[in-house]
Each structure stands twice: as structure tokens, then as C-alpha cells.
BAFI-999190 format. One record per residue (C-alpha): residue number from 1; residue in one letter; z, y negated, x negated. Coordinates in steps of 0.25 Angstrom, whole numbers. Layout:
N
{pos->NUM	code->A	Z->Z	Y->Y	X->X} $
...
This chain:
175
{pos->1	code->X	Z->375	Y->-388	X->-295} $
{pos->2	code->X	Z->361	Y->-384	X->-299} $
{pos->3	code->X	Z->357	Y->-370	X->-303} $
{pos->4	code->X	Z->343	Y->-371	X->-314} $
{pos->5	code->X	Z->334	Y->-361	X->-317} $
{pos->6	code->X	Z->333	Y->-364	X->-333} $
{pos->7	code->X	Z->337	Y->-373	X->-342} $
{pos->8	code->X	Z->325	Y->-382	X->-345} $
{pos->9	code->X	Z->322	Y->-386	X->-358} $
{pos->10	code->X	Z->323	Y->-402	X->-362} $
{pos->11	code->X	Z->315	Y->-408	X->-375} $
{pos->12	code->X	Z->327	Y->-417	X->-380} $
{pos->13	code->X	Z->325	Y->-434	X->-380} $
{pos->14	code->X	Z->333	Y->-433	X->-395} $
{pos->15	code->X	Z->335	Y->-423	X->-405} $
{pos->16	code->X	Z->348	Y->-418	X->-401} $
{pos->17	code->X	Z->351	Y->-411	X->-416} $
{pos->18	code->X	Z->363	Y->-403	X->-421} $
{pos->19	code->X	Z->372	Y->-410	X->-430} $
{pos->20	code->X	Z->377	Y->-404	X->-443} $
{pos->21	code->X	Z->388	Y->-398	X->-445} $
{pos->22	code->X	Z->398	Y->-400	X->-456} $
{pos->23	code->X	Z->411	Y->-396	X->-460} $
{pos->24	code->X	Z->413	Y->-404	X->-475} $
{pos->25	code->X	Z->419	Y->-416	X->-475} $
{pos->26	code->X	Z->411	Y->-421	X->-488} $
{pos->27	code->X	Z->398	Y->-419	X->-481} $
{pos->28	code->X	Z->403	Y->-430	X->-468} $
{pos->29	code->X	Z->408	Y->-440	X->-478} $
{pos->30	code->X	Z->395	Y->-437	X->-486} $
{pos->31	code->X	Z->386	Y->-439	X->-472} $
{pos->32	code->X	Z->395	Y->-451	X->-466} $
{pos->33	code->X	Z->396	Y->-458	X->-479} $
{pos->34	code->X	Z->400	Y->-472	X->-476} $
{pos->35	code->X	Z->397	Y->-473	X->-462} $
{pos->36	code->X	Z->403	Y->-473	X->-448} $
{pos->37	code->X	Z->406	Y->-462	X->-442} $
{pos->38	code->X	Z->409	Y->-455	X->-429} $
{pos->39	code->X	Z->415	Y->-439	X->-429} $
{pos->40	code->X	Z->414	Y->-430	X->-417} $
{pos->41	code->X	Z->421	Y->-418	X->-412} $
{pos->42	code->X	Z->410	Y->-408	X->-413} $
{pos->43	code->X	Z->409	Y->-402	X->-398} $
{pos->44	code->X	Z->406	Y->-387	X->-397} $
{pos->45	code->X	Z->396	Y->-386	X->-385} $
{pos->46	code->X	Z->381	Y->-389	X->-382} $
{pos->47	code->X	Z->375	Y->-402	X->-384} $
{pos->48	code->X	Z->368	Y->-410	X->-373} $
{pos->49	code->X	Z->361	Y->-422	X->-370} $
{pos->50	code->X	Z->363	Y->-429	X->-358} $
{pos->51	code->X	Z->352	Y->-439	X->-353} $
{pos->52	code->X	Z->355	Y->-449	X->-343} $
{pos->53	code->X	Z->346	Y->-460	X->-335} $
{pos->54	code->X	Z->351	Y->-472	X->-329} $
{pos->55	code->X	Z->365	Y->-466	X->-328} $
{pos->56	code->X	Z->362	Y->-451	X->-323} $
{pos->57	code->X	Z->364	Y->-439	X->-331} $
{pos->58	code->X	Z->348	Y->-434	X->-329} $
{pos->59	code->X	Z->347	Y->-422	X->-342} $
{pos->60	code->X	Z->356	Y->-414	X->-349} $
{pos->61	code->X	Z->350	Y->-406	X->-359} $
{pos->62	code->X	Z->355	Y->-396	X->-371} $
{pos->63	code->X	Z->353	Y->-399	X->-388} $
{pos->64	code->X	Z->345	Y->-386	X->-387} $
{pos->65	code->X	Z->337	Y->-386	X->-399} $
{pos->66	code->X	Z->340	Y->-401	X->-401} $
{pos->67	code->X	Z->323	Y->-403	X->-396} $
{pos->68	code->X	Z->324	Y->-396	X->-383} $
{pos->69	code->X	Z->337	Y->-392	X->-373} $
{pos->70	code->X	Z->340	Y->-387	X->-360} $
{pos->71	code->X	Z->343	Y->-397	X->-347} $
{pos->72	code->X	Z->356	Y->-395	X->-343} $
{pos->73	code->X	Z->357	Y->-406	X->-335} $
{pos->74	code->X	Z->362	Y->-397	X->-323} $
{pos->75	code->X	Z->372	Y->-393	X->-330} $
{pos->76	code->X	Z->377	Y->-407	X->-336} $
{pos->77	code->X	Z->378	Y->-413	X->-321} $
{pos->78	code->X	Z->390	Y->-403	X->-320} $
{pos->79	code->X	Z->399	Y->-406	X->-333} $
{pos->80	code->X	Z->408	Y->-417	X->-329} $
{pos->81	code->X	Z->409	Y->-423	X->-342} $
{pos->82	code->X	Z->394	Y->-426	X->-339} $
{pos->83	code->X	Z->391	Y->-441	X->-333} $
{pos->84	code->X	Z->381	Y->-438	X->-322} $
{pos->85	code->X	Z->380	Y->-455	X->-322} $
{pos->86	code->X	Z->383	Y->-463	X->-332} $
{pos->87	code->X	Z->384	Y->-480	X->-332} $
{pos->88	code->X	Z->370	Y->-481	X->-339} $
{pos->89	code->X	Z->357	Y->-485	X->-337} $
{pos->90	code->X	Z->345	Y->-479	X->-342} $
{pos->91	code->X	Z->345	Y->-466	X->-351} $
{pos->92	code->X	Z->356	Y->-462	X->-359} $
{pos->93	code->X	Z->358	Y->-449	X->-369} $
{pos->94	code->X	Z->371	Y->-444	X->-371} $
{pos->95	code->X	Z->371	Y->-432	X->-382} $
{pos->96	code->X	Z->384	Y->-423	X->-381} $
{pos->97	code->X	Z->391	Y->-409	X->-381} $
{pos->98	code->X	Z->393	Y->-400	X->-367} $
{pos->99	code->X	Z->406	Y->-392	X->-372} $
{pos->100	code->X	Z->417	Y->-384	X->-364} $
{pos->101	code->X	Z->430	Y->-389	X->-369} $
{pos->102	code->X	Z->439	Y->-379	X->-374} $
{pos->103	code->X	Z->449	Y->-381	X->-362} $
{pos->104	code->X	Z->436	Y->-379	X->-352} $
{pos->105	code->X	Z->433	Y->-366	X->-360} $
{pos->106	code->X	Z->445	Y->-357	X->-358} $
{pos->107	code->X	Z->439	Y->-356	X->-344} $
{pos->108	code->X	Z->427	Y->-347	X->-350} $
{pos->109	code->X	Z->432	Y->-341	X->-363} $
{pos->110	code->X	Z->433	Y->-330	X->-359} $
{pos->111	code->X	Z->420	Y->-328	X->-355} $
{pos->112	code->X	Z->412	Y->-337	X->-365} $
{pos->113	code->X	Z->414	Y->-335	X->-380} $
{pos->114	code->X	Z->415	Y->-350	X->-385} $
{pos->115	code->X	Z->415	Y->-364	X->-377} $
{pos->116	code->X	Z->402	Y->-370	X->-385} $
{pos->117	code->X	Z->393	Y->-357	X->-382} $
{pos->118	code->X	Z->401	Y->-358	X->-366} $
{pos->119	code->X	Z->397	Y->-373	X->-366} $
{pos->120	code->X	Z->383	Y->-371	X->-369} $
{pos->121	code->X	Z->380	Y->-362	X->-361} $
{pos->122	code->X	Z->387	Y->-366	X->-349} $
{pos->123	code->X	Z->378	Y->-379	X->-350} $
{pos->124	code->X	Z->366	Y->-372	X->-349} $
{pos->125	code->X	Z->370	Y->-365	X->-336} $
{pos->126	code->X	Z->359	Y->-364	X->-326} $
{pos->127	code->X	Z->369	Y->-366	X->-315} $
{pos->128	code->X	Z->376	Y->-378	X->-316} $
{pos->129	code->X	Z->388	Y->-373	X->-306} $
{pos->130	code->X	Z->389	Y->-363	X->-317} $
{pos->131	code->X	Z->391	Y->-375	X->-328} $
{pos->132	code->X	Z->398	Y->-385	X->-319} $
{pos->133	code->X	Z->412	Y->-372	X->-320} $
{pos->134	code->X	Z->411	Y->-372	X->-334} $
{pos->135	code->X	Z->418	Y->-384	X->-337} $
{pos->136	code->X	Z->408	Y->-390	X->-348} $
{pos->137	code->X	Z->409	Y->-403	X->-356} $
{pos->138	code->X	Z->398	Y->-415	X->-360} $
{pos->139	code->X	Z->404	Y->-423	X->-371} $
{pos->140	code->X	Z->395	Y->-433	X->-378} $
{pos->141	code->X	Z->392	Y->-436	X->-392} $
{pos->142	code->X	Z->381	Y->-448	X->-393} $
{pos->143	code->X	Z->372	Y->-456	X->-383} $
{pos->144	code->X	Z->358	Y->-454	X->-389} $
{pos->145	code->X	Z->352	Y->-463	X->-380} $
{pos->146	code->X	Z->356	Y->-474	X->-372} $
{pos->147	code->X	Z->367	Y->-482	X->-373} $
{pos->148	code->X	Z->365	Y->-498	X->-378} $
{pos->149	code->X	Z->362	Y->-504	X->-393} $
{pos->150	code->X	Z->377	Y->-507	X->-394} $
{pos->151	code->X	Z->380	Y->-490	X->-393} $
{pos->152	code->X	Z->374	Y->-490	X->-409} $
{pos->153	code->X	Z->387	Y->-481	X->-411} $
{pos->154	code->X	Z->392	Y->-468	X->-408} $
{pos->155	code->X	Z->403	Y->-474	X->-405} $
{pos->156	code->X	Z->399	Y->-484	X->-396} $
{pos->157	code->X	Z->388	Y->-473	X->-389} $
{pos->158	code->X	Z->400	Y->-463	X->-386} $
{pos->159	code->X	Z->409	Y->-475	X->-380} $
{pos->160	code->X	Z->400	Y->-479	X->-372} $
{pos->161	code->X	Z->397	Y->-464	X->-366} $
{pos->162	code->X	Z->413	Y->-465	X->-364} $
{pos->163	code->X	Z->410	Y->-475	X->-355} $
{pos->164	code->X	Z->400	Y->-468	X->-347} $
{pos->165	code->X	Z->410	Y->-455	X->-345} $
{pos->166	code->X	Z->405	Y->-447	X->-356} $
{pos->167	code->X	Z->415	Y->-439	X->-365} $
{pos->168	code->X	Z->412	Y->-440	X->-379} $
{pos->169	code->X	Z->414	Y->-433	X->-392} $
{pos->170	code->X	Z->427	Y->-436	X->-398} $
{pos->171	code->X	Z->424	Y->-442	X->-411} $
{pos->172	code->X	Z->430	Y->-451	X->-422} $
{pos->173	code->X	Z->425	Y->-462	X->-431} $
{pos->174	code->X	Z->425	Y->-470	X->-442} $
{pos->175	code->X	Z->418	Y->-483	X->-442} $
């Protein structure tokens, strides 16, 4: 377990943005028009990236203001859901969501108001002992960078990060 000081601040290798929100129907048909499509479940938790280089976990790192996070990589080497070593050479980006499922959170609802707010703080714990007990979750949404020419799918990116232990987003689509 490793005990920081602070949380350094990381300028980001891509923009990691917020997405939209929506809650009318008309306005997806009118965005997804006539292509493919892929829906996920929206995860309520913190989003991070993950950075990996030739198969180690090296940097995990907080959306902060989508420009510049925090390194939490202390913090990631505790969440089991987290591949420490993955079956892939050179450098590999894997965009997700750290949540505490709803199960997991019943440990500390009655000390922490919601499981997002509990999540996103727990992950920027200075002691990672601290963050190993809360029981925190990594589930991935894309690979940014990394995976071969044949991955040109969302799809295809999410099965093969299946593949190397990830869990990912559940989702649906129409192709």
C-alpha cells in the first residue's frame, strides 16, 4: 500500500470531454439518423483513464477538467477490477468509469450521502489502504489508443478489452 503526500496534477494525452446529455427520444433519432449505433448504460462514478505500456498498468489519472486530472495510479493498483497486466505490447489507453456498485455501497451509506460523490472521493484517497476497503469498481467504456486497425469499432475495441479481463459498460446495438 502506498501512502501520497498529494495528488499530482497530469496534463491529459486526449481530451477526455463530457458527453451530453438527453432525455428526448426525437433528439437521438435526429443525431443517430441512419447510422450504427451502440447505447450504454450511463455509469454514475468518476471517469479515468488508464494508460498501460508494454502490458503494465503505469498511470491512472482523473477526467478532472477534461485538460488536466489527478494521478491516482496508487489508488487503481488496489481496485480488483483493474488489470495490473494485460496481454498487450506497447501502449494502450483504456477510457472508463470508477463506481461503487449499489450492493458495495450499503457498506457506507450510512456514512456517505450518494455512491458517485463516495466513489469519487474514495479514489482520490491519499492512502490507498484507505481505498483498497472501499470496494471500488473500474468498468471500461472505449480504448482510445492501442488496439490494432481491425478494432475500427466500438464493438470490436470493447471485445477485445473483454479479452484482456476488463469489465465493460453494458450496452446494446443496432448495426
Amino acid at each position: 500500500f502506498v501512502q501520497m503526500s498529494e495528488l499530482k496534477k497530469v496534463t491529459h494525452n486526449h481530451p477526455m470531454l463530457s458527453l451530453d446529455k438527453t432525455k428526448s427520444i426525437e433528439e437521438i433519432k435526429s443525431f443517430i439518423g441512419n447510422r450504427n449505433w451502440i447505447a450504454m448504460i450511463k455509469m454514475d462514478g468518476l471517469t479515468c483513464s488508464l494508460l498501460y505500456e508494454n502490458s503494465r498498468l503505469v498511470r491512472a489519472e482523473t477526467r478532472g477538467d477534461g485538460e488536466v486530472g489527478e494521478d491516482v495510479t496508487h489508488n487503481a493498483m488496489v481496485i480488483p477490477s483493474i488489470p495490473k497486466r494485460i496481454p498487450h505490447n506497447g501502449r494502450l489507453i483504456v477510457d472508463g468509469e470508477i463506481i461503487c456498485t449499489r450492493d458495495n455501497f450499503k457498506d457506507f451509506e450510512s456514512e456517505y450521502k450518494n455512491a458517485r460523490n463516495f466513489a469519487s472521493g474514495s479514489i482520490r484517497l491519499l492512502d490507498s489502504n484507505e481505498c483498497a476497503n472501499r470496494k471500488l469498481t473500474f468498468v471500461a467504456w472505449d480504448c482510445i489508443e492501442g488496439l490494432d486497425a481491425e478494432c475500427d469499432s466500438l464493438n470490436k475495441r470493447l471485445a477485445e478489452l473483454i479479452d484482456y479481463n476488463f469489465e465493460i459498460v453494458p450496452f446494446t446495438t443496432l448495426d
